[in-house]
C-alpha positions as CSV (number, residue, x, y, z in Angstrom):
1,X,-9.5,-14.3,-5.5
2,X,-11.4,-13.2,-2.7
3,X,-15.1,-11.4,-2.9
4,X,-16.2,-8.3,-0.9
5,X,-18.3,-10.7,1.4
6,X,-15.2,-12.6,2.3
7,X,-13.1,-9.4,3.0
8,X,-15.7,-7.5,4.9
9,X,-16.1,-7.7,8.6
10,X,-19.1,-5.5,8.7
11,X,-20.9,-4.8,4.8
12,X,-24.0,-3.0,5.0
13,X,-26.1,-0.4,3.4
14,X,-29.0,2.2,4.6
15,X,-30.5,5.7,3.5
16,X,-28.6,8.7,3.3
17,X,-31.8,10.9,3.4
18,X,-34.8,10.5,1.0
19,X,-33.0,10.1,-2.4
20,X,-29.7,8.3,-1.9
21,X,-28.1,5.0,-0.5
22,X,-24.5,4.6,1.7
23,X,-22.9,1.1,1.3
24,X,-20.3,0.7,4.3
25,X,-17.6,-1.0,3.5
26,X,-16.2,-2.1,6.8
27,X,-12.3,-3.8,7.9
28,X,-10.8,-5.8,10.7
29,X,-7.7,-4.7,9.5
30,X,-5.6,-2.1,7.6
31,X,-3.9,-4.6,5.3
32,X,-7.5,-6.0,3.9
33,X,-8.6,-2.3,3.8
34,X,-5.5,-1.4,1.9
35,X,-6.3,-4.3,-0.6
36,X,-9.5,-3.2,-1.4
37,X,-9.3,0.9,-1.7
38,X,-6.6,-0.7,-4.2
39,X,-8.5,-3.3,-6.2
40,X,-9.0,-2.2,-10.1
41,X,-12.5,-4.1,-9.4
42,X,-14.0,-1.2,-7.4
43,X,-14.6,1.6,-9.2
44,X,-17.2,3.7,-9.6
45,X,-17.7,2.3,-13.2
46,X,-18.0,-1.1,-12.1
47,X,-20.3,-0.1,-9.1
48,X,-22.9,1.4,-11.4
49,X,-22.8,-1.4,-13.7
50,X,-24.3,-3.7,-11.1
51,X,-26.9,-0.9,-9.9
52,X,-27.9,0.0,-13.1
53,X,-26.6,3.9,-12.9
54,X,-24.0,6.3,-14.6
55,X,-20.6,6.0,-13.5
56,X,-21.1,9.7,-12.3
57,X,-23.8,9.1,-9.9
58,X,-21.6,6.5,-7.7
59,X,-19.1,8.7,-5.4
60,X,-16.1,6.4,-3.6
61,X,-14.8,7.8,-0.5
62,X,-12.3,6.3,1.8
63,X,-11.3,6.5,5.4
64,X,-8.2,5.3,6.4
65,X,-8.5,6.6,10.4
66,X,-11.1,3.6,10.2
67,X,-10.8,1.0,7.2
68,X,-13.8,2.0,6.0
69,X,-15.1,2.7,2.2
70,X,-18.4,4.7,2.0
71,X,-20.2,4.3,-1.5
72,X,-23.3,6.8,-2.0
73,X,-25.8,5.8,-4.9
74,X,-29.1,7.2,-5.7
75,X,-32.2,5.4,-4.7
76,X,-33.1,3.8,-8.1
77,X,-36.8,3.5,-7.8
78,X,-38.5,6.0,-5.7
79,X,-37.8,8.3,-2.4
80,X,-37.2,6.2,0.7
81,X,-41.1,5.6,1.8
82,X,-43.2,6.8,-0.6
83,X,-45.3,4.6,-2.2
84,X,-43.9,1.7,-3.8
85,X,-40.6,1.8,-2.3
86,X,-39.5,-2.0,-1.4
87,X,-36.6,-1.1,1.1
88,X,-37.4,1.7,3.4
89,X,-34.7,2.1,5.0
90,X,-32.5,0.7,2.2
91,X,-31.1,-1.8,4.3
92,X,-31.3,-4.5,1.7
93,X,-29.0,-2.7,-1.2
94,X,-25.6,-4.0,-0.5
95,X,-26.6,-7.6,-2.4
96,X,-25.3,-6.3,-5.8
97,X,-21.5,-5.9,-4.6
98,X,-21.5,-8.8,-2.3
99,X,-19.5,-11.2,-4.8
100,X,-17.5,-8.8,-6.3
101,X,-14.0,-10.4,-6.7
102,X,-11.4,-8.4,-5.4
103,X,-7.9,-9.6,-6.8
């Protein structure tokens, strides 16, 4: 079994405004791509289990034109740069997912 970090050519994560996070999911190929958008590991359920959220607050989308996933979370802690926010520019959020086994 692979994880995420093997099968990902480019797996990153920033702010999608103030309140929310995007995790890119990024392939070098459409078979890998295919593997993943098809794993019963990545769900929304199992997504929120590692970030500590509802199942509901995770949203999965998928772009085929560019094997790409795109997972939007809410920031957990506070708005991107108020005070007490760790991450900024939520570059530093993907760590959760990275050994996620993919079968």
């Amino acid at each position: 079994m692979s994880t995420l970090a093997d099968l990902t050519e480019v797996f990153r994560s920033k702010n999608a405004g103030p309140f929310l996070i995007t995790l890119d999911l990024m392939f070098g190929d459409g078979r890998t791509y295919q593997r993943v958008r098809r794993s019963p590991t990545l769900t929304a359920e199992s997504v929120a289990s590692r970030y500590g959220l509802e199942p509901s607050a995770v949203r999965i989308v998928c772009f085929d034109a560019v094997h790409t996933i795109k997972i939007t979370l809410p920031r957990w802690n506070v708005p991107s740069g108020a005070p007490g926010d760790t991450d900024v520019y939520g570059a530093q959020q993907h760590g959760p997912l990275l050994d996620l086994e993919i079968p």
